[in-house]
C-alpha positions as CSV (number, residue, x, y, z in Angstrom):
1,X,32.6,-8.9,95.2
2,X,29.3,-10.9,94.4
3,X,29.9,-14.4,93.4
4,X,27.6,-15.1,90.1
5,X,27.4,-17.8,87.8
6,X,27.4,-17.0,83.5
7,X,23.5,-17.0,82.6
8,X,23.2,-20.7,81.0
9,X,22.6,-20.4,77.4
10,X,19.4,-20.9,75.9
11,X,18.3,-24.3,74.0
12,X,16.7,-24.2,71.2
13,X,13.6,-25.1,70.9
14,X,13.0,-28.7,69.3
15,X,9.7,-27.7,67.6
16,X,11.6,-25.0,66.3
17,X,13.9,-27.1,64.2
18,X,13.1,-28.5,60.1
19,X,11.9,-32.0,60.0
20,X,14.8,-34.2,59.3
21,X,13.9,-36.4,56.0
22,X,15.4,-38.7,54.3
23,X,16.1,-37.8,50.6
24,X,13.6,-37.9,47.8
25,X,14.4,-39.6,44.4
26,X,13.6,-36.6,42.6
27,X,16.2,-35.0,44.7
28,X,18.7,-37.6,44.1
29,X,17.8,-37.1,40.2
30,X,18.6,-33.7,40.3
31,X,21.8,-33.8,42.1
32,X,24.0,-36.7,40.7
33,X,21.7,-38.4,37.7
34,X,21.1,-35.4,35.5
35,X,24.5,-33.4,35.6
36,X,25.8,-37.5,35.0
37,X,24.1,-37.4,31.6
38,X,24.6,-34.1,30.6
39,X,28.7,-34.8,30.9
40,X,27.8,-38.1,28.8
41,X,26.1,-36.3,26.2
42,X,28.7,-33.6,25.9
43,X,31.4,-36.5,26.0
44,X,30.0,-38.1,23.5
45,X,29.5,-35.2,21.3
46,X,33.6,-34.3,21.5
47,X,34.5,-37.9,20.7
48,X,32.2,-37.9,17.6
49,X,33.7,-34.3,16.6
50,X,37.1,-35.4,17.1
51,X,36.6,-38.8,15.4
52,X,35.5,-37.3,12.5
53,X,37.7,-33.5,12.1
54,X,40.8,-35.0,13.7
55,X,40.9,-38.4,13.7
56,X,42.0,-38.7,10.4
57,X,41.7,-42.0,8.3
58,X,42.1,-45.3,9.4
59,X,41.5,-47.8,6.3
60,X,43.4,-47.9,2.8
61,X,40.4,-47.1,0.9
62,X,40.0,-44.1,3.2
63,X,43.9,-43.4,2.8
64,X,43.6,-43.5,-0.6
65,X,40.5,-41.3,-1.1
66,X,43.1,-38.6,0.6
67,X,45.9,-39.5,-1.6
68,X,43.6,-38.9,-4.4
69,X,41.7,-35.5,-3.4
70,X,42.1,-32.3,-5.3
71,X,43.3,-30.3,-3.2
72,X,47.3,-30.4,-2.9
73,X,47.3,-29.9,1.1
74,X,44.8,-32.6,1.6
75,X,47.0,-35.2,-0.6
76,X,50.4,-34.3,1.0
77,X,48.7,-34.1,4.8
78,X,47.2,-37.7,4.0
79,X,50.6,-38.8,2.7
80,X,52.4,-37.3,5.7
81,X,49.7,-39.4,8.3
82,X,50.7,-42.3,6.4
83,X,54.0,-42.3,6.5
84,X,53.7,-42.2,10.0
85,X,51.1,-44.4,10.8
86,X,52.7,-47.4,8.7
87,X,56.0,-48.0,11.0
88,X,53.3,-48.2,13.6
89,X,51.1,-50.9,11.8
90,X,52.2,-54.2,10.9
91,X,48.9,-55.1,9.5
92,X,49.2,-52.0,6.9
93,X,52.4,-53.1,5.8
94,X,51.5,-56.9,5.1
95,X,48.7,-55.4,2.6
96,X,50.2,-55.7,-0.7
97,X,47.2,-54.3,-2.6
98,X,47.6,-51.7,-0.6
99,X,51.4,-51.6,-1.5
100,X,50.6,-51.6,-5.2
101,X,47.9,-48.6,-5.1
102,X,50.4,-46.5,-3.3
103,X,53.2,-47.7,-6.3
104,X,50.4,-46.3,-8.7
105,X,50.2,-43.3,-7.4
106,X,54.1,-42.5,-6.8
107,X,54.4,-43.1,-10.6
108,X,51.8,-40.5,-11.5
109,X,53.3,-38.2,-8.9
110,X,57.2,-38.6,-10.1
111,X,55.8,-37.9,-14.0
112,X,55.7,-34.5,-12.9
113,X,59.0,-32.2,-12.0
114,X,59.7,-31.7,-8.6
115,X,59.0,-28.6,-6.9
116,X,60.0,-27.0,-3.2
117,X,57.5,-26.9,-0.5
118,X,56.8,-23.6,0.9
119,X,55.6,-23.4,4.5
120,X,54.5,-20.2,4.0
121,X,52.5,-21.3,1.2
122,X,48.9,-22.1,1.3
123,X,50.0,-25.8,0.4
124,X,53.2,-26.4,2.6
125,X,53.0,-30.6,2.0
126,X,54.1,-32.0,-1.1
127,X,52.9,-35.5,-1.9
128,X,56.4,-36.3,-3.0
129,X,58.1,-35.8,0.0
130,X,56.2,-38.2,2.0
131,X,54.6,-40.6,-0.5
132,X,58.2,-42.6,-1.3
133,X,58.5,-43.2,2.7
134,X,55.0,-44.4,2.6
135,X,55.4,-46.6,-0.6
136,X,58.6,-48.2,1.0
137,X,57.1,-49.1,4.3
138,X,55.8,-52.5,3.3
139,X,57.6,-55.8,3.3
140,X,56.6,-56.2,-0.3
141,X,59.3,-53.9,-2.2
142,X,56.6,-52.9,-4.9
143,X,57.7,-49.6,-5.4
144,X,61.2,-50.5,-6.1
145,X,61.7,-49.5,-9.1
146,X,60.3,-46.5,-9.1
147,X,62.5,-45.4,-6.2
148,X,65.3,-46.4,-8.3
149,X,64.3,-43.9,-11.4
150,X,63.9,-41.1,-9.2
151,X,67.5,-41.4,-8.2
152,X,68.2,-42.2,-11.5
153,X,66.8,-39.6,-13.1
154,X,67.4,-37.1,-10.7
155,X,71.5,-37.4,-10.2
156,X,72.5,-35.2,-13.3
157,X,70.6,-32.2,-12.0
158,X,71.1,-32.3,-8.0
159,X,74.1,-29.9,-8.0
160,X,72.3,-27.2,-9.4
161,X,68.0,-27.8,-8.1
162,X,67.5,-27.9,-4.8
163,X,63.9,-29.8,-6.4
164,X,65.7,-32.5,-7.7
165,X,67.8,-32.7,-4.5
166,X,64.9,-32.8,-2.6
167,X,63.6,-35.4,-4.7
168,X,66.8,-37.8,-4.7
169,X,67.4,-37.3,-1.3
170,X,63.4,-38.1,-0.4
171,X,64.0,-41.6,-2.5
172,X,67.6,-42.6,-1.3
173,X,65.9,-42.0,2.0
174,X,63.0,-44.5,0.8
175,X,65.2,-47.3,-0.5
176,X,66.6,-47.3,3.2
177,X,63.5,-47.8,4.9
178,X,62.7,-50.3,2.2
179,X,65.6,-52.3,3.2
180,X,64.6,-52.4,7.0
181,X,61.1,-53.9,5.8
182,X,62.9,-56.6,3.5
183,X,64.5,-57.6,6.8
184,X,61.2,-57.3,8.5
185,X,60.0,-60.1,5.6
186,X,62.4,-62.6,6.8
187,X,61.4,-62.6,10.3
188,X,57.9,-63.1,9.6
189,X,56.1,-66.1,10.6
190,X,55.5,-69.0,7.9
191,X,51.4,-68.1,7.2
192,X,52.2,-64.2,6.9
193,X,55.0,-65.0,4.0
194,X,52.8,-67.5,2.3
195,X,49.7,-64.6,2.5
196,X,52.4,-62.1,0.9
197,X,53.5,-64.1,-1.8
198,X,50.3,-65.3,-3.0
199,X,48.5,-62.0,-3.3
200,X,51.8,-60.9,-5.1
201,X,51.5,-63.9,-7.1
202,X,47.6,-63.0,-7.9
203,X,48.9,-59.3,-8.7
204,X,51.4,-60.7,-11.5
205,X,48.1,-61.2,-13.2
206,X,46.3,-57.9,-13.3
207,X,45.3,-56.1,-16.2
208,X,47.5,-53.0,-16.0
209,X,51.3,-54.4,-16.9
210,X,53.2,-52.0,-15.1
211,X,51.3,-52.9,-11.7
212,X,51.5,-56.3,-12.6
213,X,55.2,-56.1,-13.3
214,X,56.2,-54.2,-10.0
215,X,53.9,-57.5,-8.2
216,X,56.5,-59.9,-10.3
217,X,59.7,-58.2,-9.8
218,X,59.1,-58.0,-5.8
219,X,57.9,-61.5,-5.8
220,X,61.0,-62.8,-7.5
221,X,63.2,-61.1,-5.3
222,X,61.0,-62.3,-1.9
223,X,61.3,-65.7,-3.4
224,X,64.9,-65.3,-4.4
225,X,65.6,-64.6,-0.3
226,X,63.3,-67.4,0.9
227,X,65.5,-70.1,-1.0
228,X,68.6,-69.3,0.6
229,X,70.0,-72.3,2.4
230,X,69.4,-71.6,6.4
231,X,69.7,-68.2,6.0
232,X,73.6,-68.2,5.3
233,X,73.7,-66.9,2.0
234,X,73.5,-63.3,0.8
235,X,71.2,-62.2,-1.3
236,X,71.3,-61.3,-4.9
237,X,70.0,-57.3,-4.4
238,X,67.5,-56.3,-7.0
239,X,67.7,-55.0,-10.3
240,X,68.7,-51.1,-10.4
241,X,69.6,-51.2,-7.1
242,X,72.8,-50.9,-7.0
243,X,73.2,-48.5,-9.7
244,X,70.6,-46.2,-8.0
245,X,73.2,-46.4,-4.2
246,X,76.4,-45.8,-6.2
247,X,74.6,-42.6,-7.4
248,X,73.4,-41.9,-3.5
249,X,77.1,-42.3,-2.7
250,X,78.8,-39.9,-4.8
251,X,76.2,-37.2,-4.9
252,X,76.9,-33.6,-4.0
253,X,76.3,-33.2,-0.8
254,X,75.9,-34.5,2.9
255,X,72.6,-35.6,3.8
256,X,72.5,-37.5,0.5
257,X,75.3,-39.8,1.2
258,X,74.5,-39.9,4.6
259,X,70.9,-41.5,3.8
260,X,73.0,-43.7,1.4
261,X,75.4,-45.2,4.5
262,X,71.8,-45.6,5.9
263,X,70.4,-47.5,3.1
264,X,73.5,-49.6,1.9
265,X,73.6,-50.5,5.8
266,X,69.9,-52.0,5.2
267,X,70.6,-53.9,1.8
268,X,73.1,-56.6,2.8
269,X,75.6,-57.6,0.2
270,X,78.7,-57.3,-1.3
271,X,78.2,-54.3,-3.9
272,X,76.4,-52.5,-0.8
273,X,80.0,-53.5,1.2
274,X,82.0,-52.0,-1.4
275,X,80.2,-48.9,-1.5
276,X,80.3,-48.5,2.6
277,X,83.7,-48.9,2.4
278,X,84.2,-46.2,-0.4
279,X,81.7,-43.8,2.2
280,X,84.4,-44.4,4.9
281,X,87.0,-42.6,2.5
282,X,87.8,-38.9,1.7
283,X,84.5,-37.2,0.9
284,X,86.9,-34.0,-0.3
285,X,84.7,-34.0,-3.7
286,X,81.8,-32.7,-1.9
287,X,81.4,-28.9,-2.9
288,X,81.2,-26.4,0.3
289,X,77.4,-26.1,-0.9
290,X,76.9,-29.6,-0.6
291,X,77.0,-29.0,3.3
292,X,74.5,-28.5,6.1
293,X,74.9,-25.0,7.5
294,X,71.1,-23.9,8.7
295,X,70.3,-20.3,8.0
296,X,74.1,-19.3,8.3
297,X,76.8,-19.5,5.7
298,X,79.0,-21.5,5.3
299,X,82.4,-22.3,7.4
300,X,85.2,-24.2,6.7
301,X,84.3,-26.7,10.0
302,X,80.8,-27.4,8.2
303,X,83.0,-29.5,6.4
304,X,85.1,-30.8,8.9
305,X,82.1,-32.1,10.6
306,X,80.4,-33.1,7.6
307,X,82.8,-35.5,6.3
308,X,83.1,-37.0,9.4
309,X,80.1,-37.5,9.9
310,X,80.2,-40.0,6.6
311,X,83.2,-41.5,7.4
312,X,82.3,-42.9,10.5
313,X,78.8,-43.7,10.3
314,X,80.1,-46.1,7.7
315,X,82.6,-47.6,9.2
316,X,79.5,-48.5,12.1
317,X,77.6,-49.5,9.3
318,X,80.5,-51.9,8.5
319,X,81.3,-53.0,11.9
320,X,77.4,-54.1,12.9
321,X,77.3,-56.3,9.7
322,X,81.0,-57.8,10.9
323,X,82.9,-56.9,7.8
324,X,86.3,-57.9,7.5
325,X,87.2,-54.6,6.0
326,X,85.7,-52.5,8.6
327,X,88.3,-49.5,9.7
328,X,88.2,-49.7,13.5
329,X,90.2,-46.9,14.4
330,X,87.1,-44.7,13.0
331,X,84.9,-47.0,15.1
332,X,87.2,-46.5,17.9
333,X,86.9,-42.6,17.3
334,X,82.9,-42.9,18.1
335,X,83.8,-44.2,21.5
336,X,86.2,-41.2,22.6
337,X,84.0,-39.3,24.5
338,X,86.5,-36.7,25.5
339,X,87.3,-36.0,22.5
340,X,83.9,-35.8,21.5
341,X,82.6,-33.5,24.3
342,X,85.4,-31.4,24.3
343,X,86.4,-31.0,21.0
344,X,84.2,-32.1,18.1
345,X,81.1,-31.6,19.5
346,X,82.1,-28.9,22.0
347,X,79.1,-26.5,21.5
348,X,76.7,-29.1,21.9
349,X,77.5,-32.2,23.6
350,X,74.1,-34.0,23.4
351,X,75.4,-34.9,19.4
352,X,79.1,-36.8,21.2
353,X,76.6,-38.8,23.6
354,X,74.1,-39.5,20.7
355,X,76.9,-40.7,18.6
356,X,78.5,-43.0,21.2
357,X,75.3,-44.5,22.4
358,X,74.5,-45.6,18.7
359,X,78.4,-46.8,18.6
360,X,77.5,-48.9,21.5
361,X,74.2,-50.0,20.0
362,X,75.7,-51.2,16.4
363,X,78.6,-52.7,18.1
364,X,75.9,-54.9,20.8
365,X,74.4,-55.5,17.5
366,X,77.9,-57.6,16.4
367,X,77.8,-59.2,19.5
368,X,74.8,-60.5,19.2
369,X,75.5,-62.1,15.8
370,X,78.8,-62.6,14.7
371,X,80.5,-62.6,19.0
372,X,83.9,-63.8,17.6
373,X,84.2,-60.7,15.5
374,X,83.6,-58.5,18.4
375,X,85.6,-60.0,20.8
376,X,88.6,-60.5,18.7
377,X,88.6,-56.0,18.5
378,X,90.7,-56.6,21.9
379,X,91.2,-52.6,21.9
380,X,87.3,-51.6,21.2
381,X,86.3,-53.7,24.1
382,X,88.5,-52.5,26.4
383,X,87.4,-49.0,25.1
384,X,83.8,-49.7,26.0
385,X,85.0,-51.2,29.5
386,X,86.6,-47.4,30.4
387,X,83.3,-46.4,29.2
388,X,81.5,-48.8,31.6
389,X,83.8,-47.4,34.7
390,X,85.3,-43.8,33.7
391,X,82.1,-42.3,31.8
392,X,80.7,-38.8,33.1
393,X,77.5,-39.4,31.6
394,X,75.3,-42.2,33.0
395,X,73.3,-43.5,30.4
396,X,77.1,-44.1,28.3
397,X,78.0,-46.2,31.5
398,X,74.6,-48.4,31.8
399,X,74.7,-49.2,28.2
400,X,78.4,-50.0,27.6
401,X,77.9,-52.1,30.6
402,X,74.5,-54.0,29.4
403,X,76.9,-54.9,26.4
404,X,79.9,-55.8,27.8
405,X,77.6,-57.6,30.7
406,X,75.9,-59.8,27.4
407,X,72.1,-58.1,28.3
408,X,70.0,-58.2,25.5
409,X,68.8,-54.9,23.9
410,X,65.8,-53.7,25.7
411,X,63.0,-53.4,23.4
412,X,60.9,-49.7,23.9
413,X,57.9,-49.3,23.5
414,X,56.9,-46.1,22.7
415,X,53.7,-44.5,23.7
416,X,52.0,-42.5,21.6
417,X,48.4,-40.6,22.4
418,X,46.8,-38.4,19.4
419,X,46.8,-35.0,20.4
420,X,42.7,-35.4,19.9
421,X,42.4,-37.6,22.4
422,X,44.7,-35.2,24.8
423,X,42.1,-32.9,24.1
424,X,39.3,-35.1,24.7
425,X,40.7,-35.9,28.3
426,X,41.1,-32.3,29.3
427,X,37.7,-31.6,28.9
428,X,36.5,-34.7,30.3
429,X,38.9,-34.0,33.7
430,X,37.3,-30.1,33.2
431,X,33.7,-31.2,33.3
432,X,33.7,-33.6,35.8
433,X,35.7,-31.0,38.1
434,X,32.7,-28.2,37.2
435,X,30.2,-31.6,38.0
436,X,31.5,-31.7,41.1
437,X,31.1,-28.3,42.1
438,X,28.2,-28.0,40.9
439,X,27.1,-30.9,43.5
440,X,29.4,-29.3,46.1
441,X,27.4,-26.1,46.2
442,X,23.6,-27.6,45.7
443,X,24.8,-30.3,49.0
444,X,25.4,-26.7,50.5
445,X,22.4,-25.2,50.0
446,X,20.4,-28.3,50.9
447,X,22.1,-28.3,54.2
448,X,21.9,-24.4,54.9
């Protein structure tokens, strides 16, 4: 067997090979520079599209240009964006002009009767379901007494039209939040005050007297709950008010009295006291049609749960303020979770954690401010200590512990991004995926 060696391979020939040369600026244009402005341009063209279909308006003259359009979907959709917009926007809510054009235009809108919306229709948003929310989101209580006559004037006929259900239940709603941004007043800083009362001040003065007598009614009471010496005192609640929450209280059916625990929880005081106290009673004169059922009919437990549901949120209601006439054996009943879980709420235990999460939040409210009152409910604490060690669900532990541990409510931030600007992202991240690519495979050919 011969011995032989592989043949050696053959080298190419050097004068075979392409000149290796440094890249030209034209080809440098080509590959990065031009696909770079052509993703700017087309960027640039979806924000301006967006900005101006979806991004809705931004100012109160271009809020009110909505509110004012002809065409009924466009009014309640601007109404709905408000009413949204404002919890998000302290500087909206400090503009009392603003505050009085809004007023204007919820007494134009409750001159008419009340109708139904229709999602099927082809204008599913009523202004008058969202415009009382938006009125009643600034710290200057303009639209008071308008909220009042809708309950007013609607209490007679709730039993009977779901319209003028709709439309009590849309202001009783309305006075609540209103409450929560009277608060919101008192915690402002000196200068903001000072600003709100003087353009409510200027207001008294202008030439239509209803506006002008809204202004001086809400500046009356703002000045009424600035003189109070340190604070201490409660304040006398406004004209109508009262009248328009004992309606709220005894009307026929749930959600209506709930919203009223919710707003006589906002309007400190001793007639709002009364009435919580009344809410934490027998709610038996509630007809079975005055009860939340969804699309099914009614069952004898709607009612069970319904009533409740009354009784105890007021009795938190009561126990965050530190009433002396709070029941606390219905507080203590929020903070049963086994009974909750297994029994009350049963098919859907999510409702028996919400409820004793908010127990726990109302009740670190009371610590907070009136600590003697909570600590001297010896049996409540030690019911959130066996919630601190015994609890199946974690969150329940880590908040009855934060409370019982004296840790300040966290404060959350919520982040919100405009479905627009989702949009716009995506097809940013899309183009510049297809940019590269497109770079990818020219670098290929180049090097082929």
């Amino acid at each position: 067997m011969s011995d032989e060696s592989p043949p050696a391979s053959p080298q190419p020939d050097p004068a075979a090979l392409p000149p290796v040369e440094p890249p030209s600026a034209t080809f440098i244009l080509q590959l990065f520079i031009v696909p770079g402005v052509l993703v700017a341009v087309i960027v640039a063209i979806i924000v301006l599209f967006f900005g101006w279909v979806g991004g809705g308006p931004q100012t109160p003259e271009q809020y009110l240009q909505g509110l004012r359009s002809p065409s009924g979907m466009k009014r309640g959709k601007t109404a709905q964006d408000l009413a949204q917009v404002l919890p998000r926007s302290a500087e909206l809510r400090g503009k009392v002009n603003f505050a009085l054009d809004l007023a204007d235009l919820l007494a134009d809108e409750i001159k008419k009767p009340p109708t139904v919306a229709d999602p099927t229709g082809q204008e599913p948003f009523l202004l008058e379901y969202y415009l009382p929310s938006a009125a009643a989101s600034f710290q200057a209580p303009v639209a008071l007494p308008l909220l009042v006559q809708m309950v007013l004037g609607s209490q007679d006929r709730v039993g009977s039209d779901e319209a003028y259900r709709q439309r009590m239940r849309n202001a009783v709603f309305a006075l609540a939040l209103m409450g929560s941004r009277v608060q919101e007043f008192d915690s402002l800083a000196s200068q903001d005050q000072e600003r709100i009362l003087s353009d409510l001040d200027e207001a008294t003065r202008a030439s239509d007297p209803q506006r002008a007598e809204r202004a001086r009614l809400a500046l009356e009471y703002l000045r009424q709950r600035g003189s109070r010496d340190g604070r201490t005192s409660v304040p006398v609640l406004p004209a109508g008010l009262v009248s328009a929450l004992e309606a709220a209280s005894s009307a026929p059916d749930e959600i209506t009295r709930k919203f009223a625990v919710l707003a006589c929880a906002n309007w400190e005081g001793p007639e709002t006291e009364r009435l919580l106290v009344q809410l934490t009673r027998g709610q038996d004169d509630i007809p079975d049609t005055g009860f939340e059922t969804g699309d099914r009919p009614f069952r004898p437990e709607d009612r069970v749960r319904g009533i409740w549901e009354i009784r105890h949120n007021a009795a938190l209601a009561l126990a965050r303020r530190g009433s002396d006439r709070t029941p606390w054996e219905l507080v203590r009943e929020t903070l049963d979770e086994e009974t909750l879980v297994k029994q009350r709420y049963a098919d859907n235990p999510g409702v028996a954690v919400s409820w004793i999460l908010k127990a726990i939040k109302d009740l670190d409210h009371l610590r907070q401010h009136r600590p003697e009152v909570f600590h001297a409910q010896t049996d409540v604490v030690a019911d959130l200590k066996r919630l601190a060690i015994d609890s199946p669900t974690v969150a329940i532990r880590v908040e009855a512990q934060k409370l019982l541990d004296g840790t300040p409510e966290a404060v959350q931030v919520r982040s919100r991004t405009s479905r627009e600007m989702l949009l716009i992202v995506g097809v940013g991240v899309s183009v510049l995926l297809l940019l590269g690519l497109a770079v990818f495979a020219r670098w290929r050919r180049a090097a082929a």
